[in-house]
N, C-alpha and C positions, 0 to 999 in steps of 0.2 A: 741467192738471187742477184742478177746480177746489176746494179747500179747504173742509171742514162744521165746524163750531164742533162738531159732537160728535165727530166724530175725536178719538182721543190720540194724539198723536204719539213718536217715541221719545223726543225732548230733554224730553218734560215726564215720561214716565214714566222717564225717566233722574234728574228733578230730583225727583223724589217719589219714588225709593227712599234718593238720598242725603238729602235731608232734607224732608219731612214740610209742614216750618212754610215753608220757603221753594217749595214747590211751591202750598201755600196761599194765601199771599200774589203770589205773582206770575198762578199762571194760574187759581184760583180768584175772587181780588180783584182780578185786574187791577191790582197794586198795583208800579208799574218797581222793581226794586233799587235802595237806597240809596245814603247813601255809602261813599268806600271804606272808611273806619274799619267802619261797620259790615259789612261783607261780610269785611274783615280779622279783627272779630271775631268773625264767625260760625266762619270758617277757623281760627280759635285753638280756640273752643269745642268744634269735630268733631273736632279733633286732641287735645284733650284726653280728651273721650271716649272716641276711639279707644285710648288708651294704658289710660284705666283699663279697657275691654273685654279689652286683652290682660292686663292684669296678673290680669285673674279667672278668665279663661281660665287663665294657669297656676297660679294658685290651686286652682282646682276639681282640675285635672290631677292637682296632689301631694297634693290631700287626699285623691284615688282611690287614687294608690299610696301612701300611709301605710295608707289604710284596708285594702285587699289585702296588705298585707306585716301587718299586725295579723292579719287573718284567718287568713293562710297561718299566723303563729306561734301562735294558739289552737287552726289544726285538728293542728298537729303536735304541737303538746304533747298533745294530746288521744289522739290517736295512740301516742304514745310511751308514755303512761303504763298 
């Protein structure tokens, strides 16, 4: 079969959802991967990411349940009295 330069294929829209700049660079620019250092610190850089993603994540979580447990005690005061 024979391959169209406008095809996407899955490995690039696999490499363009995990990162952006490196699907830029390689099948946009034609530009090979570097060295290992830098692919090592790319791999540092998305797993840094990744961590402060989850820490906002449950950030966001407990400031809903503070903000609902607040609510719940204003509508019951409100109630009560």
């Amino acid at each position: 079969m024979a391959k169209h330069s406008e095809w996407v294929t899955a490995s690039e829209i696999g490499t363009y959802v995990y990162c952006e700049e490196a699907w830029r660079l390689t099948h946009g620019l034609k530009i090979p991967p570097g060295s290992v250092r830098a692919l090592r610190r790319g791999t540092e850089t998305h797993a840094a990411w990744q961590r402060v993603e989850r820490l906002t994540a449950r950030l966001m979580r407990a400031a809903l349940i503070v903000a609902g447990l607040a609510l719940a005690g204003i509508l019951l005061r409100a109630y009560l009295s």
